[in-house]
N, C-alpha and C positions, 0 to 999 in steps of 0.2 A: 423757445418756450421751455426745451426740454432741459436745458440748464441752469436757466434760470428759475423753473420750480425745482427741481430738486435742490437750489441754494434754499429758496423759500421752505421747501418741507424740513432741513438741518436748522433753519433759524426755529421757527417753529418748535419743533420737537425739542429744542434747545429752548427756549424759553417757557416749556409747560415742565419740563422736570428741573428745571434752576427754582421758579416761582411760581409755578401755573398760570392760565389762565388771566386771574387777575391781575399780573403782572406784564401782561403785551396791552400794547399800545393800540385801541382797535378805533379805525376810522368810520366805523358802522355799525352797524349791529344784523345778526343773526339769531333767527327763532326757526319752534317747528313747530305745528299746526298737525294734529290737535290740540299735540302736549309732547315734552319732552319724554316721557315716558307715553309709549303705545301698546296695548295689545298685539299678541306676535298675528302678523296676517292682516295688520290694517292699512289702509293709505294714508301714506304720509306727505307732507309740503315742507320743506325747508326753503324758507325765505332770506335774500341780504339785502341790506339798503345801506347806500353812499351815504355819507351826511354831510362832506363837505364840499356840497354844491359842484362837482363833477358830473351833467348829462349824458345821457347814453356811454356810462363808461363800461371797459371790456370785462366783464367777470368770471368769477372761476370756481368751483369749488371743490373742495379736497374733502374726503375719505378717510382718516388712520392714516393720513397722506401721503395720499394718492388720489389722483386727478376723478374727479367723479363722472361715471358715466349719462350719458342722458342731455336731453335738451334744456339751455334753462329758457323759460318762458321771461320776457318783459311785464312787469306789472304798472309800473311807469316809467320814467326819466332816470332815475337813479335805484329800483329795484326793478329784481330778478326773482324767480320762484321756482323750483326745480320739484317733480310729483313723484312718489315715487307708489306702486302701485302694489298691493299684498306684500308689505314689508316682514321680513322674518331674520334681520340680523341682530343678536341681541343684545351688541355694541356697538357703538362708533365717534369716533370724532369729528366733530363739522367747522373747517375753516371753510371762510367766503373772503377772495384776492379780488381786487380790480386795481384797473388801470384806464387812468383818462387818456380821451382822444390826443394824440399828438404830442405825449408824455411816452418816457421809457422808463420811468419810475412804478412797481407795483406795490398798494396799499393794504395792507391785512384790516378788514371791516372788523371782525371778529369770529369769536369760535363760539361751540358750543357740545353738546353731548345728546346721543339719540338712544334708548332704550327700548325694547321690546321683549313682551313676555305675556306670563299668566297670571290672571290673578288667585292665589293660596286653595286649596281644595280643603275642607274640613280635616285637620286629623283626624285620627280614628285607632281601634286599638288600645287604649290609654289602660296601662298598667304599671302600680306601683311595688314595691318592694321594700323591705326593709331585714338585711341581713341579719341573722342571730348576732348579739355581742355589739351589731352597728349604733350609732347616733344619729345615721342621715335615713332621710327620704328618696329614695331615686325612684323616677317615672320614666316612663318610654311609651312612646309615640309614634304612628305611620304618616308621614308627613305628605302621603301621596304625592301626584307627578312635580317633577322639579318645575320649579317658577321661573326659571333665568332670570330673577330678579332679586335682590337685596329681601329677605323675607323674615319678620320676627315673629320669636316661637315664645310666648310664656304660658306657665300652668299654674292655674288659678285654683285656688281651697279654698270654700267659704266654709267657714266651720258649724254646728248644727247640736242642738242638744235634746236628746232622749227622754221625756218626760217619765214618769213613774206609770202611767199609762201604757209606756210604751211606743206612745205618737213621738214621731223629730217635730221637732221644732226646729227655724232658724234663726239664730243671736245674730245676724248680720256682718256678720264679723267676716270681711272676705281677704284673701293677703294672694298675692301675686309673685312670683319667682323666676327668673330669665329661664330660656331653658337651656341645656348643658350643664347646669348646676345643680348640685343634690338640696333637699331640703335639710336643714337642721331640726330636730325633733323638739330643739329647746324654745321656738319660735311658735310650736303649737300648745303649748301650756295645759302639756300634758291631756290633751282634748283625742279622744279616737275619733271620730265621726266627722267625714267631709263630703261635702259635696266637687267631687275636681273637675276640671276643663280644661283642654288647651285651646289658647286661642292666639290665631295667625296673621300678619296683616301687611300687606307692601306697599306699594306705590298705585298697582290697579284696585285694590281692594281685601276686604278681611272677612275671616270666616273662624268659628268654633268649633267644636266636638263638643255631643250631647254630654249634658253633664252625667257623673260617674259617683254612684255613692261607695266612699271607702271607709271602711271599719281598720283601722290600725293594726287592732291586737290580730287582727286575721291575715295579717301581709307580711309577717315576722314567716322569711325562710330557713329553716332546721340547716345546722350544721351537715356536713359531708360524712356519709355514713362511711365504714372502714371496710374493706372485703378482706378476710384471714384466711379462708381458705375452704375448701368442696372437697366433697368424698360420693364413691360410688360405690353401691353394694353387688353384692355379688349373685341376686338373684336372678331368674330367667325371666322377665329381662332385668338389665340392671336400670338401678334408678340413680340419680345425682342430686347431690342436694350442697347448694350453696351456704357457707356460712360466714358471716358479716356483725359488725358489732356499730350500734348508735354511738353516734360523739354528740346530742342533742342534749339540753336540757329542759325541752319544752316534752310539757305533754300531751296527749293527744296526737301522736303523729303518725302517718299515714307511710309506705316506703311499697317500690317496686322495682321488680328485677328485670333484668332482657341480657338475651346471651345470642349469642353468632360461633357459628364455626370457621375460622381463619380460611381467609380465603376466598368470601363469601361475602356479600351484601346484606342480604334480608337478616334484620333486627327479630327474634321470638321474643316480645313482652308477656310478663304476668305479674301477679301478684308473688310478695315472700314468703321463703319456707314451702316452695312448693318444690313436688318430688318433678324433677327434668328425665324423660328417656330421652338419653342422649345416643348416640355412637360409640360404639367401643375403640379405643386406638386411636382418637379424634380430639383436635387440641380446638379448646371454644376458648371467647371471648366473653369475661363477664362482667355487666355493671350493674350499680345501684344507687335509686336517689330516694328522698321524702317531700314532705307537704304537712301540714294541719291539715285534721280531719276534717275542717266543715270546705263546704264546697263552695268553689272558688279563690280555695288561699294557692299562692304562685308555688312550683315546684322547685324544690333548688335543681342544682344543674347535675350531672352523671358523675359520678364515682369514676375516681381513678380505674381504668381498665385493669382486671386480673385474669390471668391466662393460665387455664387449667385442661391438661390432657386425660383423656377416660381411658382408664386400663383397659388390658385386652380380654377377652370372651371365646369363648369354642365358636367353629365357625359356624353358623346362621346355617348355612344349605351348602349340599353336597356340590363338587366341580362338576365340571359339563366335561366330557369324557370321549374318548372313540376311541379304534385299534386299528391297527392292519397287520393282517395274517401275514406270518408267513411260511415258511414250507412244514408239511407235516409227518414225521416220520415211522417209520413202520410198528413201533409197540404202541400206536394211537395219539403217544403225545404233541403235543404241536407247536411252535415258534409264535408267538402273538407282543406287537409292540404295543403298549398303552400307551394313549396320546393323554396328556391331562390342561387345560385352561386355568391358566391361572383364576384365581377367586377376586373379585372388586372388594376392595376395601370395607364396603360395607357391610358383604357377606363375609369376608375373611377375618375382621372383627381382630386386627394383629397379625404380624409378622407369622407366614405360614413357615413352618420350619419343613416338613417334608408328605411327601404323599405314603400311603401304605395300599399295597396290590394285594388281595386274598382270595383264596377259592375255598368252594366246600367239597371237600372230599367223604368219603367212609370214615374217616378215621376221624374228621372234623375237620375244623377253618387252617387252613394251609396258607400262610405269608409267604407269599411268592418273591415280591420285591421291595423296598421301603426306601426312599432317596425323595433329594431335596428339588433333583428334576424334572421336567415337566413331558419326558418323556420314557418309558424302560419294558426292555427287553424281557422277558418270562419265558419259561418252558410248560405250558399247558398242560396237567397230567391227563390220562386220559380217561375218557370217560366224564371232564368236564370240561360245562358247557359256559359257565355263568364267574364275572369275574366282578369283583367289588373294590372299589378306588374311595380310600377315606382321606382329608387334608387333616394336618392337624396342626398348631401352636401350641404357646405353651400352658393354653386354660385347656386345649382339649380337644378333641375328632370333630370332624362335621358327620351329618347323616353320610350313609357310603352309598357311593354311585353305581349304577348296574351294567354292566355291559353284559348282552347277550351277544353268545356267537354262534348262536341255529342261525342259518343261511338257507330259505328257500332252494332245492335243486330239485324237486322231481315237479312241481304243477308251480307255475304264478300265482294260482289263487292262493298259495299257503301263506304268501308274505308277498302281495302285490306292488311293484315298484312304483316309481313316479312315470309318467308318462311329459311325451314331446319336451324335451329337456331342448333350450336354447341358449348361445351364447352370444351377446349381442354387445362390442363397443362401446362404450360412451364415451371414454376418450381415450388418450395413448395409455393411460396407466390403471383406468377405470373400466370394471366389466360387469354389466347386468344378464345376470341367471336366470331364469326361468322357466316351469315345470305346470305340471297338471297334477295335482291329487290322484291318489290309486283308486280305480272304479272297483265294485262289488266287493269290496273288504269287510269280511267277516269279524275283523279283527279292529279294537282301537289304538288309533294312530298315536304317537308319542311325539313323533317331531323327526324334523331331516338335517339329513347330515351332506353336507357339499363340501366336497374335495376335491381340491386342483391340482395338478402338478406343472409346474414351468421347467422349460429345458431351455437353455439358452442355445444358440446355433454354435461359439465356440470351444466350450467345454463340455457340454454334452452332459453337466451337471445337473440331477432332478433337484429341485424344489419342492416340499409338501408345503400343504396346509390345508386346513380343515376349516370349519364353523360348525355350529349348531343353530338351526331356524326355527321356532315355533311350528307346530303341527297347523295353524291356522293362514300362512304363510305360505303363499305358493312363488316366491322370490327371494332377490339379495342380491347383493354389491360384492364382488370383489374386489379385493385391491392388491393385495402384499404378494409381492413378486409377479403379478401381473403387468409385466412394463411391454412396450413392442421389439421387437426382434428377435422376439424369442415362439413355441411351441405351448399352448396353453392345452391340458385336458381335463375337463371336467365332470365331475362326476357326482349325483345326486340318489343316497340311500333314505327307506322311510325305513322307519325304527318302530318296531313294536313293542309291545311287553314281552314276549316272548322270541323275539327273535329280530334280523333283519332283510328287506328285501334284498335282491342281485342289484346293480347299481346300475341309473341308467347314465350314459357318458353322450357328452357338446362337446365340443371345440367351435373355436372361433372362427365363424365364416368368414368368406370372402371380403375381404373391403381396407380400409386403413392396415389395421395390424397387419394383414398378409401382404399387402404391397409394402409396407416396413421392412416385413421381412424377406419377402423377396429381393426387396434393395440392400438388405443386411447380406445378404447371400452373395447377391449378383458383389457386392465390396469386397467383400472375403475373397472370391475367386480372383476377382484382379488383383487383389494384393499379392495371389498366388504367384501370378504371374507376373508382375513387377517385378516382386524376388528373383523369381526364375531367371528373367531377364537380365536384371541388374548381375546374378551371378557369374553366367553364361558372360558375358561381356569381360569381367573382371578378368573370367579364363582367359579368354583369350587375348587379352590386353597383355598380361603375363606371360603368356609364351612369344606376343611379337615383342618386348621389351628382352624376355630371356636370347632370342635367337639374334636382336640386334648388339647383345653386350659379347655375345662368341663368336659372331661371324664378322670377319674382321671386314670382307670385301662385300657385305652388305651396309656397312658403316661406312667404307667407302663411297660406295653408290649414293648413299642420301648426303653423304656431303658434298660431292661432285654438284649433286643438284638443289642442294637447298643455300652455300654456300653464295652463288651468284645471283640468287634473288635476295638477298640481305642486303641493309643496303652498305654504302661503302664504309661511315663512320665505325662499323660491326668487325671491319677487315683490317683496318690497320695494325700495322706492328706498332705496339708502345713498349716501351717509352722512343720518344723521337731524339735521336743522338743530336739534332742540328737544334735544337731547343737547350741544349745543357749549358750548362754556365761556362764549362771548360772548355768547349767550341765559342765561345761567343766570346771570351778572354783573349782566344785565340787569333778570333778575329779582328781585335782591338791591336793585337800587336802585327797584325798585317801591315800598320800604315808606316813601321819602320821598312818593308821591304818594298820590291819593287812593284810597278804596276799588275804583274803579274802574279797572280797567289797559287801557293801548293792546292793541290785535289787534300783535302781533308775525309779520312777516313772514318765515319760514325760511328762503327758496330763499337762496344763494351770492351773492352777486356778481358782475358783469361781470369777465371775464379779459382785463385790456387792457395794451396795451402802455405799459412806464415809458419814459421817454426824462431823461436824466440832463444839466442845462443847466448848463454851469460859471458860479461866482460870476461870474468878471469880466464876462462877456457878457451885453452890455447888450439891452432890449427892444428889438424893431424893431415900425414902427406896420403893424398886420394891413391891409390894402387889396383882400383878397378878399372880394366879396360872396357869392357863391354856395357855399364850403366852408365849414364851420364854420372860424374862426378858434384859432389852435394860438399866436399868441402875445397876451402884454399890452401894452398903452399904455407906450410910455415915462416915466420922470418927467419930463423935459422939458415932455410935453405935457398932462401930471395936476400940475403944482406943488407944486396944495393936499393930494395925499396922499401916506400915509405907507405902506410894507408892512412889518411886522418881517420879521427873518429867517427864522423859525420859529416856531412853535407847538409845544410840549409836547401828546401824546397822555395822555391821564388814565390814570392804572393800573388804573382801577376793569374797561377793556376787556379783561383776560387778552392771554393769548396769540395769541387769533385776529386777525388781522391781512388787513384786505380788499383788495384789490386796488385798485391806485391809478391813477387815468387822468391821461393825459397831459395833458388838456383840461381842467383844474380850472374855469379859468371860466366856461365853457358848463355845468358842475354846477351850479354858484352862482347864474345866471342861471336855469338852471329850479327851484331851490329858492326863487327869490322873493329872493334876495340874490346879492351882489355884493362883490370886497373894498374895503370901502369908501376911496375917493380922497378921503378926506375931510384936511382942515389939522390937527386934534388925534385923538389915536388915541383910541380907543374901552375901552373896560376890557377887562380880561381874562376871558377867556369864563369861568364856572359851572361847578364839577362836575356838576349835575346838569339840564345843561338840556336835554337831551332830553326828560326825564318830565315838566319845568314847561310843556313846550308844549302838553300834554293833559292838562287837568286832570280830565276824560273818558271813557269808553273810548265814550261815547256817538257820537263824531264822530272817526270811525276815519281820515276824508282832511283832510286840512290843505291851507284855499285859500292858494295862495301866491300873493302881494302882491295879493291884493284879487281877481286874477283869476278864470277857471274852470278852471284844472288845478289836480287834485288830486293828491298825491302818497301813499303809503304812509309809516308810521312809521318801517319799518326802510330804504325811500330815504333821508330825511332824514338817518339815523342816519350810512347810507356816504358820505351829502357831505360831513357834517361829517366823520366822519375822512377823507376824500381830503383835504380841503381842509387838514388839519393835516400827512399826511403828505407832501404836496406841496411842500414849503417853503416856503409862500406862507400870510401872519397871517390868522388869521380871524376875528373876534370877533361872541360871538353872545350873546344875553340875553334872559331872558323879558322884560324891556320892551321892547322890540324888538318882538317879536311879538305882543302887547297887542294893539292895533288894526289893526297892519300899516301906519301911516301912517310909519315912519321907514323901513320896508321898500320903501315905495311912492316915497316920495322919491327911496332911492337908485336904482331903477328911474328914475325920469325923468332925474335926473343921468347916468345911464349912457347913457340913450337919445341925450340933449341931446349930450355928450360924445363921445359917437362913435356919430355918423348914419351913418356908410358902414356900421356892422356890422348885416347882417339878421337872421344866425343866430349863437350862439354855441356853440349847443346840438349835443353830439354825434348824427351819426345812431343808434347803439345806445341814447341814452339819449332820443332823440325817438321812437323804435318803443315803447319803453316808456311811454312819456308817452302816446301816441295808443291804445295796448291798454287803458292807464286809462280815458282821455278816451271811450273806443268804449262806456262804460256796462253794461260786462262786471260780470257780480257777481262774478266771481273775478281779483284781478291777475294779468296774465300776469306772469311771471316774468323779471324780465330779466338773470338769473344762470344762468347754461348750464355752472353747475362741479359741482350737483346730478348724481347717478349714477344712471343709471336702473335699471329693474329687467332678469330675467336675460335677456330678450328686449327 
């Protein structure tokens, strides 16, 4: 069903916006009982009937379609009736579907529309207008509660005429107008006098508004008056006077003013041309509208808003004032701070430019200090007692303020203080004061003064502040700088006309704030010691780093034992010689020799220095005995031999490429050869004579020229390349090495040849030679390019 109706709701809804309704094909019919339109909250009956002769077929019915809920009752053989009980939707659509027994075909009966609502409540309200300069009639109306129903508004004028008497008569004469539309004035033929109505009417029912007698010439609204502009005078107080000009040409008209101070809500209305006390320094809002004088004609609307600020004035009342003493020094005079309170806008009456400090002396009024801040420092001459604080701007001084500094000190009764002074909590940043009035005071009281000071626990910085309380006022709130963690002291003087009492002082009891502050406390001390700590560590961290980078045999020690808890990938020597491309070449050319392969020696090569000898520069004859000799024999003095230029390196060595020494010949000479200074060259060396030299692996040293040094395979292997990459010919041949007798020849030629040379042999390659010779089972190594491990 649930695919098949949702095809059914697409056909549907498809066929009410192609052609509506009247355009589906219905095999029945569909009604609703009472009426298609109901009042909202009544019971409804939507009924369908089959018509074509289908019994008890299966029916259905949809919603804005969607499946409707509810049971349908049978009313016979081919209807159904579905109830629905305090109905309150105020649309809907009603398809009725069935389907005969034993059919898969479903038949749309028909559709229909359900409505619910209210019927019209009277207008009411009914007021007309007619603009200065306009042709129309416009009326407005309160249409009370909405209808949810389709609902027509017209306003009806029967027209009426004024006999000479004075009595209306009615000419019958009544004309009807949609409403949203203005009336045209041309339509009433020139006639003032009607009697109007609106009246309303829908589908539940219709209703009027009492009729309304309207006189024409009284409904005409005056043109927008213009506001040019306001002035204030400069008496005490000052007054404001708005000034505005009519754009009307009716006479007889009525007009009124209302202003606001920006920032503000509440509207002051009056009457025009009237004098405003307004505020000094204070920017208002002003408007203005009219009316005909006789009562009852419509107001036009407000005046473009104009915005006018009131100069400023001397200020209203003196600041609220205190001091604190301080030290007084021996020719009487004394240190005294003036505290001064700013002035509220209202009393300040303008921008205060500065305060003035004065006393009266013998000699007359003495200006102590004069500044734009709110607090300053004086020298008190002495002998007075009484100090006077004026604010002023630029209209003028306020009254001046009085400080006295008589202080109670020989009896209480001369200037009784306050009594039980409490400081009591409200919250972490809020604190309620409280005091007792001074008993048997001779004197009248003026008002008190409460003064706190906060310390906070890490700077040890005071905070003041002050108030001033009514004398009628035995309390008050602090707030400013009152926060927790800190040290609050407070203290409350009564102020007399002549003098002030000794002050009595609260602090903050026990509770919140002090457990604050003892946890502000208790934080600070651990931070102490965190630091301490943290430092204290750093030291000595420092000196066992310093003592392990100088003591060589304690560096020792942690290596010893830190070294074999690592684990082993930590300890290898890298790089691994038996992984290089030049062993692995090596190993490739194995398969020319016999089953048995040379020991292959890993470690690196000597890291020695090249020196680069240009073609044209010829050999000079070596004449040092005791350094190894660094050049070769001239040919002058060799004839009979030849050197080619170069040698070609074989490809077969990869890329590794050994380190080449300066001293080739002294190589040549401990490999048991030499380049031969022979009259005909020699062949060209073997790709593979390395491996013909050991036919072997039996006889891992090789005597060179008959002698007792032994050399290693992989030596031999780096003469032969030095000796190639050196530019100097080298020819080498497994017959040659046969017996070593043409090896040993050229050894005596060379010796015979040149007797002055002792050594030719590099020192780094005689250390190595001598570690052989020393009968070691392991070669040392005379390649220091090898990486050790991680220690």
């Amino acid at each position: 069903m649930v695919g098949s109706r949702e095809a059914l709701e697409l056909h549907i809804l498809f066929c009410c916006l192609c052609g509506g309704l009247a355009s589906l094909k219905c095999w029945g019919h569909v009604w609703v009982e009472p009426a298609p339109v109901v009042r909202m909250g009544s019971d409804v009956s939507i009924n369908c009937l089959y018509t074509f002769g289908c019994p008890w077929a299966e029916f259905h019915l949809l919603f804005n379609a969607s499946l409707a809920e509810g049971a349908l009752q049978p009313l016979n053989s081919s209807a159904v009736q579905l109830r629905l009980r305090d109905y309150r939707t105020p649309f809907r659509t009603v398809f009725c579907v069935a389907r005969c027994r034993g059919s898969h075909t479903r038949h749309l009966l028909c559709g229909t529309t359900i409505l619910a609502g209210y019927p019209p409540d009277p207008p009411s309200n009914l007021s007309c207008t007619i603009q200065e300069g306009s042709e129309y009639l416009v009326c407005r109306w309160d249409t009370g509660r909405p209808t949810e129903l389709l609902t027509n508004y017209s306003l009806h004028l029967h027209g009426m005429v004024v006999a000479e008497d004075a009595e209306e008569k009615d000419d019958e004469e009544e004309k009807a107008f949609t409403a949203g539309s203005p009336v045209p004035l041309s339509v009433l033929h020139g006639k003032t006098h009607y009697w109007a109505w609106v009246q309303a009417s829908n589908a539940l029912g219709a209703a009027r508004s009492p009729p309304q007698h309207l006189n024409l010439q009284q409904l005409v609204v005056p043109s927008l008056p213009l506001v040019i502009g306001a002035e204030t005078t400069e008496t005490s107080p000052p007054t404001t006077t708005l000034h505005w000009r009519r754009q009307t040409l009716l006479e007889d008209v009525h007009c009124e003013e209302r202003h606001r101070a920006t920032g503000t809500l509440a509207w002051h209305q009056h009457r025009t041309h009237s004098w405003h006390n307004l505020q000094s320094n204070t920017q208002y809002v002003f408007q203005v509208r009219c009316r005909l004088s006789p009562t009852g004609s419509p107001w036009s609307s407000w005046s473009t808003s104009f915005l006018y600020t009131t100069p400023e004035a001397a200020p209203t009342k003196a600041p609220d004032t205190w001091r604190r003493l301080g030290p007084a020094l021996p020719n009487g005079s004394q240190e005294v701070t003036v505290l001064v309170k700013p002035l509220p806008a209202p009393d300040a009456r303008g921008r205060i430019l500065g305060y003035a400090v004065t006393t009266k002396t013998t000699k007359g009024s003495l200006l102590l200090c004069n500044t734009s801040s709110t607090a300053c420092t004086v020298l008190l001459p002495p002998g007075a007692h009484i100090l006077h604080v004026t604010a002023h701007n630029s209209k003028g001084a306020s009254s001046p303020a009085t400080i006295t500094l008589n202080q109670g000190t020989n009896s209480q009764e001369e200037f009784p203080a306050p009594l039980a002074v409490e400081v009591k909590p409200e919250n972490q940043s809020i604190f309620l004061v409280t005091w007792q009035h001074p008993q048997h005071s001779r004197r009248s009281l003026l008002w008190f003064i409460v003064e706190w000071i906060f310390t906070t626990q890490y700077s040890q910085e005071e905070q003041y502040f002050w108030k001033k309380v009514p004398q009628q006022e035995a309390h008050t709130y602090i707030q400013e700088g009152a926060a927790a963690g800190g040290h609050i002291n407070v203290s409350v003087y009564a102020v007399y006309p002549d003098g002030v009492s000794k002050p009595s002082s609260g602090q903050v009891p026990p509770g919140n704030h002090l457990l604050s502050t003892t946890y502000s406390e208790i934080s600070y001390d651990d931070d102490i010691g965190v630091f301490l700590g943290l430092g204290i560590s750093m030291l000595v961290l420092s000196l066992g780093f310093a003592v392990l980078m100088f003591k060589k045999s304690a560096r020792k020690r942690i290596k010893a034992s830190v070294v074999p808890l690592l684990p082993k990938w930590l300890r290898e020597d890298l790089p691994q010689m038996e992984n290089s491309n030049v062993v692995k070449s090596l190993q490739e050319k194995s398969d020319f020799m016999d089953n048995n392969e040379p020991f292959l020696d890993i470690s690196d090569p000597t890291v020695t220095e090249v020196e680069e000898v240009p073609e044209h520069e010829e050999y000079k004859t070596i004449t040092t005995r005791r350094k190894p000799s660094r050049e070769v024999p001239k040919e002058l003095e060799h004839p009979k031999s030849t050197a080619p230029a170069s040698t070609t390196i074989p490809e077969q060595i990869s890329d590794y490429k050994p380190q080449v020494s300066d001293v080739n010949p002294a190589g040549y000479i401990a490999a048991n050869f030499y380049q031969a200074q022979t009259q005909a060259a020699l062949p060209e060396p073997e790709m593979n004579v390395c491996f013909r030299d050991y036919p072997s692996t039996e006889t891992p040293l090789w005597r060179a020229g008959g002698g007792d040094h032994n050399l290693w395979l992989l030596e031999k292997v780096n003469l032969v390349l030095n000796s190639s990459q050196s530019g100097q010919s080298h020819v080498f041949s497994s017959a040659v090495v046969g017996h070593g007798s043409l090896m040993e020849s050229q050894w005596a030629q060379t010796l015979a040849m040149d007797a002055q040379e002792q050594t030719l042999v590099p020192e780094e390659l005689l250390c190595c030679l001598r570690a052989i010779n020393g009968g070691s089972g392991t070669a040392k190594s005379c390649f220091p390019q090898s990486t050790g491990g991680l220690f």
